[in-house]
C-alpha positions in Angstrom: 27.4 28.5 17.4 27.6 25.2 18.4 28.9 22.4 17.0 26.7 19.4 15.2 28.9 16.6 15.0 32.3 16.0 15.9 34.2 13.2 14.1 37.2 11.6 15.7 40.0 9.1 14.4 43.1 7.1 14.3 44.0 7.8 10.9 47.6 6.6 11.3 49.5 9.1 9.7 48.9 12.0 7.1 51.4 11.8 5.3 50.3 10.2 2.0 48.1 11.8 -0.1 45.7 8.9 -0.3 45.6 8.9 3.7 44.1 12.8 3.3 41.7 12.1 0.5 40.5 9.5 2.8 40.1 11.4 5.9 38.1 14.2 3.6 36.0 12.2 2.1 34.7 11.1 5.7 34.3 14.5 6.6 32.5 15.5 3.5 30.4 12.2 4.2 29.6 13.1 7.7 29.4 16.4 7.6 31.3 17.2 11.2 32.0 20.6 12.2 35.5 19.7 14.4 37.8 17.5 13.2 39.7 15.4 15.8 42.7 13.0 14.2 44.8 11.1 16.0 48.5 9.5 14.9 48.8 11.9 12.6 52.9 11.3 12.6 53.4 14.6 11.4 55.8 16.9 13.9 54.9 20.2 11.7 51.5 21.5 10.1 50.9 25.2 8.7 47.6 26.4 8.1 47.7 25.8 4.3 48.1 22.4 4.9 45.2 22.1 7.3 43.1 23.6 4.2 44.2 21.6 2.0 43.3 18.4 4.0 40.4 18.8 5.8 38.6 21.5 3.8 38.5 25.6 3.6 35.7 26.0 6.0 38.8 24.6 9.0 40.7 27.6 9.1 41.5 26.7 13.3 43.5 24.5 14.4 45.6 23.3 16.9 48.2 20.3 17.0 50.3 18.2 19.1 53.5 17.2 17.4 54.4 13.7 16.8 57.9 12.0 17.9 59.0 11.2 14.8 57.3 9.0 12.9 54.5 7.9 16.4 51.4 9.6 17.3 50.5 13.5 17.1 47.2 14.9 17.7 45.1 17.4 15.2 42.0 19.8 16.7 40.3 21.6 13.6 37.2 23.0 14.0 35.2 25.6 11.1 35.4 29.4 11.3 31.7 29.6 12.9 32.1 27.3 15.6 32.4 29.5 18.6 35.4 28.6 21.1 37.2 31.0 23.6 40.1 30.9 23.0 41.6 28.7 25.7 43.1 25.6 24.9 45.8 23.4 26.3 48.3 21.1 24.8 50.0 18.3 27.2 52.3 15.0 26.4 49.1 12.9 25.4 46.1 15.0 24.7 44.9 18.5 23.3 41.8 20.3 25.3 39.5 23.1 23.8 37.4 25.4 25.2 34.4 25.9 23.3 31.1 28.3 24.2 27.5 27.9 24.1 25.0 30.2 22.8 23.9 30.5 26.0 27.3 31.6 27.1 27.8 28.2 28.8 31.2 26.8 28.3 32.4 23.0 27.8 36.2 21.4 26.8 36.6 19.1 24.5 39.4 16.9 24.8 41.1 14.5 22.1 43.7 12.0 23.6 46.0 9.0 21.6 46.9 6.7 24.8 50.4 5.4 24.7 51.4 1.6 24.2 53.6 1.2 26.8 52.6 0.2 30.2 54.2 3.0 32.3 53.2 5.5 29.7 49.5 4.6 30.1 49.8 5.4 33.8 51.4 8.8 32.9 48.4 9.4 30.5 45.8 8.7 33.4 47.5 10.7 35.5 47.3 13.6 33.1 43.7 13.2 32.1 43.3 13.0 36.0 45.6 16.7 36.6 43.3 18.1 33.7 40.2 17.2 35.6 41.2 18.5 39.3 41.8 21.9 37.5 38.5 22.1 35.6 35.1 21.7 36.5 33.0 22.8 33.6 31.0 19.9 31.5 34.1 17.7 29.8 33.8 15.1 26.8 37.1 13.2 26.1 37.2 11.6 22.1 40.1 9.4 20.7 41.9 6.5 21.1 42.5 5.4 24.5 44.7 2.4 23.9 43.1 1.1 26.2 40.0 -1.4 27.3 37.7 -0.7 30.8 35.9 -3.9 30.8 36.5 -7.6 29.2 33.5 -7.5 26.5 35.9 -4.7 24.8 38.1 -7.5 23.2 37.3 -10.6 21.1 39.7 -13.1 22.8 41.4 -13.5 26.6 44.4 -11.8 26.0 44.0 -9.1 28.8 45.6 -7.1 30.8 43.6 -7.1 33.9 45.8 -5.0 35.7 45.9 -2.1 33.4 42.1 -2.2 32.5 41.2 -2.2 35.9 43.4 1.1 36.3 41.1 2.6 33.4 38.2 1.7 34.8 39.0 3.2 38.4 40.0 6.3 36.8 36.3 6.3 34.9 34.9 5.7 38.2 36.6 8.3 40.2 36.1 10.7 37.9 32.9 10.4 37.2 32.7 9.8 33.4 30.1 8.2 30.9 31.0 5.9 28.8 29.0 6.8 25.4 27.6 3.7 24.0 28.7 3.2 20.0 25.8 2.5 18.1 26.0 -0.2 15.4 29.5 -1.5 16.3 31.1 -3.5 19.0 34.8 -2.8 18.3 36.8 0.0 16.9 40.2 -1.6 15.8 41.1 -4.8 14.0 44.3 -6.2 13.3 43.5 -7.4 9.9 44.8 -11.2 10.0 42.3 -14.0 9.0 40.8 -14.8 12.4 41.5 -11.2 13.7 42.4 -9.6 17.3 39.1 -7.1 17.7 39.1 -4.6 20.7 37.4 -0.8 21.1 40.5 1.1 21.8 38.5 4.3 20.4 35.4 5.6 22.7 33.9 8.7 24.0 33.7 9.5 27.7 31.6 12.3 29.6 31.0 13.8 32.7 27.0 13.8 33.6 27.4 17.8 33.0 28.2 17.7 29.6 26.0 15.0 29.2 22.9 17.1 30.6 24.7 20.2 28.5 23.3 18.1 25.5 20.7 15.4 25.8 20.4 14.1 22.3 23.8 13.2 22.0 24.8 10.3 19.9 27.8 8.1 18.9 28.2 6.2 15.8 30.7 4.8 13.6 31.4 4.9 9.9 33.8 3.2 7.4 37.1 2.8 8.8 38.5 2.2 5.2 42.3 2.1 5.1 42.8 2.7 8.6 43.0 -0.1 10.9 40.3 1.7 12.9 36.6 3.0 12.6 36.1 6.7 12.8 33.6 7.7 15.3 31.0 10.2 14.7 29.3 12.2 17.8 26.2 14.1 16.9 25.3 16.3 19.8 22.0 16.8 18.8 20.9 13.4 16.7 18.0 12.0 18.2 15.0 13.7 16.1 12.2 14.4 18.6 9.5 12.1 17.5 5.3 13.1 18.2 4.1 12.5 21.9 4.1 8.7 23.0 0.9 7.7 23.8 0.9 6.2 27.5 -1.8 4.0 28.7 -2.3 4.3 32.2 -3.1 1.0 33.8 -5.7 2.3 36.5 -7.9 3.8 33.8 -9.4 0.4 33.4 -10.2 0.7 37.4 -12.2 4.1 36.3 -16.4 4.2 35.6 -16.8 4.5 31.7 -13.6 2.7 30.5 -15.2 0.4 28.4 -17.6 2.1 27.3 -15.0 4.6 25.5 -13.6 1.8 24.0 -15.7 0.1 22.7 -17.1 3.5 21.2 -14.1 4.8 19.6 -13.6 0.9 18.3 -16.3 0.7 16.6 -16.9 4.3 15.3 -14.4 3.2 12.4 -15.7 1.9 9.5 -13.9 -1.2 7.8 -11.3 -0.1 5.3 -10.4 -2.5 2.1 -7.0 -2.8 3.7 -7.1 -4.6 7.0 -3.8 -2.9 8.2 -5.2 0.4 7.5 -8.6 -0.8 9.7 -6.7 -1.7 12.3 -4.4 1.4 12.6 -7.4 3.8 12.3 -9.4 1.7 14.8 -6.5 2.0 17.7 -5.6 6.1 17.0 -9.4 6.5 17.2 -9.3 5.0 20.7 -5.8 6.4 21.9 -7.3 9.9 20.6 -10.8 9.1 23.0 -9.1 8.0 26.0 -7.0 11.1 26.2 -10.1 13.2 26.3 -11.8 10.9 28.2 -8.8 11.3 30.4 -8.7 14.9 30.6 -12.0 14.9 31.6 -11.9 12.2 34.1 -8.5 12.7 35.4 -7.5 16.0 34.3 -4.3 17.8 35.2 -2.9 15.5 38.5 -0.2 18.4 39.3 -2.4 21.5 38.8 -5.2 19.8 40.8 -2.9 18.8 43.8 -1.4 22.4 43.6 -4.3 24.1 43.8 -5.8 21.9 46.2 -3.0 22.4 48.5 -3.1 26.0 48.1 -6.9 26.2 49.8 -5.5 23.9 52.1 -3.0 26.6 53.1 -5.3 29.2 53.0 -8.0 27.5 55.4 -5.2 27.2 58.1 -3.9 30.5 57.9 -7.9 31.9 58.3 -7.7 29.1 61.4 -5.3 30.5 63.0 -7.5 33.9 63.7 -10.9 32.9 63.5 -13.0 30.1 63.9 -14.0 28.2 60.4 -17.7 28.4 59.4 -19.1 24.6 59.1 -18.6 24.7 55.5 -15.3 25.7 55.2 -14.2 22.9 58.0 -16.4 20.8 55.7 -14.4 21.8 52.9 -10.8 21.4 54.8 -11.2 17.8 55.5 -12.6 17.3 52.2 -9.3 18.6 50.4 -7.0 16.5 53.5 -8.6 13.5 52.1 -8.8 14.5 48.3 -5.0 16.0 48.4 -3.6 12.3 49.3 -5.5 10.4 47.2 -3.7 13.1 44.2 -0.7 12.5 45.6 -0.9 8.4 45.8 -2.1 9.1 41.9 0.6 11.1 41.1 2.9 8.6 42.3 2.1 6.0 40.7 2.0 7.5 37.4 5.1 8.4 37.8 6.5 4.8 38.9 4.5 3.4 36.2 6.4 5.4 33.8 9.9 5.3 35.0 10.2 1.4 33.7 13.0 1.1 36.3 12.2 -1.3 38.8 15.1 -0.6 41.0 14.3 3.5 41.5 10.4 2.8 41.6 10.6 4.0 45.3 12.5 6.9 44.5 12.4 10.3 42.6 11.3 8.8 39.3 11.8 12.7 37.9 15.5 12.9 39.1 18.1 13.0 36.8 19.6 9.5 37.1 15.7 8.6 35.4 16.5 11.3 32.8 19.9 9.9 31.9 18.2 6.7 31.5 15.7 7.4 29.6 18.1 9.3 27.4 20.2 5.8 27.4 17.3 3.6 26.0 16.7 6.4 23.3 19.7 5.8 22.2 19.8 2.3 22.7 16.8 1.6 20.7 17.5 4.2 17.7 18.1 3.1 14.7 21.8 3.6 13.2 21.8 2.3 9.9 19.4 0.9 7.2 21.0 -1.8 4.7 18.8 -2.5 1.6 20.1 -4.3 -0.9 23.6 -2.9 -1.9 22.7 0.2 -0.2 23.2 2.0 3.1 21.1 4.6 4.5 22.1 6.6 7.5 20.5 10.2 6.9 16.8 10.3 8.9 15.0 11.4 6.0 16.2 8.3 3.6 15.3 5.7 6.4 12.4 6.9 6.3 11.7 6.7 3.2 13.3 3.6 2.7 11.0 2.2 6.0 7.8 3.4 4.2 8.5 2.3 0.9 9.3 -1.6 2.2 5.9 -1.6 4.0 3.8 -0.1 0.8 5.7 -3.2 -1.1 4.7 -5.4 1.8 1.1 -4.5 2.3 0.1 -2.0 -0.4 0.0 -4.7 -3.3 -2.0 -7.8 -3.8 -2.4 -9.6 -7.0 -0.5 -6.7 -8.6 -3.0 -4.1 -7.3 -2.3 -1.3 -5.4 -4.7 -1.8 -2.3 -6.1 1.3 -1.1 -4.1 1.4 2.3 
């Protein structure tokens, strides 16, 4: 089965027993299925322990020791998460082979960077020795002690040299950098005007990435660590209903306005002006659809099957002579087959939003990755009311509709009829 979410996090050190009620209330919050901790300063870890700090449903595991009292890494994931068995432990990171339904198989890896300088160069190196020995979809969590681009720290103290050794081994690679929803930077140093930087992130290669479209990154409380834990959903964007898309050459069309201005007015006024309003535009989005499908129709299927008589007529040319209607009928379809094609394009640059691939494949999947990028960018993380948070999908919503009924569903006291 595959995993839901995956939490990762610098919880420096697991020592104290308030450290590991900490890290399990975040995972009882969440709600992760793997469990990936970073500087957990501990060099040995049984089983029992694992249970007793993360929960009894994370029965797997598998660690890399700390050097005395600096870093170690901790994989757990729960007993119905399917993995194969192969993992691999090296000086900086732990990888995991996990297995889709589908028998498709991914790795997960969890790093902790190094501070030092010619450590950091080590722990590239080794990310870079994983990858030239695996080519299946790869997703790296953790902290990465280290920043790709200047708008990943709050002041100018940079090292330019080592971030621009990150950031060629992203490129070369090939990895996506997930975007954190909600937060800018993952680690604080605390003081009163403090040093901010995202030292924690979540790279992928465009594999993994097509392996699970809906992925999404956000952050929760980091509480007594001095950074956030990070929280990837692989499947947290809830498929909303169809999008309605206008197409801007209907108005171009015989009968446009007249289906307007039909559906428009075929709503009666409603005591609540907001209500009028919605009903009067689903009316018409509902009316030019049909009017569309009547109009219009299927683009693809027509050009398809146009093409197809087209194909048909040349291969009967080839050993007979065509009757008058059927030469009729094979420069009919030449003519109608590229005007289909000219619509089809330009629906489909119309919809791509991307200026700069308008001229190419606006179905390939550098416009799929984007598209899956503004989802993301446009979804909504968190909703503060009051004293409260809400993060689950079902309480925003709730919490969305009940602030509009407060905003337009009373008026003097009375509940409006909306």
């Amino acid at each position: 089965m595959d995993p839901k979410k995956i939490l990762s996090w610098n919880v420096r050190g697991l020592n104290s027993t308030s450290r590991q009620c900490s890290v399990r209330t975040c995972i009882d919050a969440c709600g992760a299925d793997v469990i990936c901790l970073q500087e957990t300063k501990m060099q040995e870890i049984n089983r029992g322990k694992v249970l007793a700090i993360l929960g009894t449903d994370f029965d797997q595991y598998v660690m890399l020791p700390s050097e005395g009292a600096r870093g170690g890494i901790l994989i757990s994931w729960k007993k119905h998460i399917k993995v194969t068995g192969l993992n691999r432990v090296d000086s900086y990171s732990i990888s995991l082979q996990f297995q889709r339904n589908n028998g498709q198989s991914w790795w997960l890896t969890c790093v902790y960077g190094p501070q030092s300088n010619s450590e950091k160069i080590l722990f590239l190196q080794e990310l870079r020795h994983f990858r030239s020995i695996c080519s299946e979809p790869w997703v790296i969590v953790g902290d990465f002690n280290l920043i790709y681009k200047v708008e990943d720290k709050n002041n100018d103290n940079i090292n330019r040299s080592m971030m621009g050794r990150f950031r060629k081994f992203i490129n070369d690679v090939g990895l996506i950098d997930t975007p954190l929803i909600g937060r800018k930077y993952t680690w604080s140093n605390h003081q009163s005007s403090p040093t901010l930087v995202r030292l924690d992130r979540v790279l992928c290669t465009t594999d993994w990435e097509a392996l699970f479209p809906n992925h999404l990154l956000q952050s929760a409380a980091s509480e007594d660590s001095d950074h956030c834990p990070l929280i990837l959903g692989l499947n947290s964007m809830c498929s909303g209903k169809r999008r309605f898309h206008f197409e801007s050459f209907w108005p171009k069309l015989e009968g446009f306005q007249e289906v307007v201005l039909e559906a428009w007015n075929s709503v009666n006024e409603r005591s609540c002006p907001f209500l009028t309003f919605e009903l009067k535009l689903k009316s018409t989005a509902k009316a030019l659809q049909r009017w569309s499908a009547k109009k219009v129709g299927h683009v693809s299927s027509q050009l398809a099957l146009a093409r197809e008589i087209l194909h048909q007529l040349e291969i009967a040319q080839d050993s007979r002579l065509l009757s008058p209607l059927e030469v009729w009928l094979l420069r009919g379809l030449k003519k109608h087959s590229l005007a289909l094609a000219s619509l089809k394009r330009t629906i489909a640059r119309l919809r791509s939003r991307i200026s700069w691939i308008k001229e190419g494949d606006a179905n390939s999947k550098l416009f799929h990755m984007h598209a899956r990028h503004r989802i993301r960018k446009n979804f909504v993380a968190k909703i503060v009311s009051g004293n409260d948070t809400f993060i689950d999908q079902d309480e925003k919503a709730k919490e969305v509709d009940e602030f509009y009924y407060k905003l337009f569903g009373l008026q003097g006291g009375q509940i409006l009829d909306c």
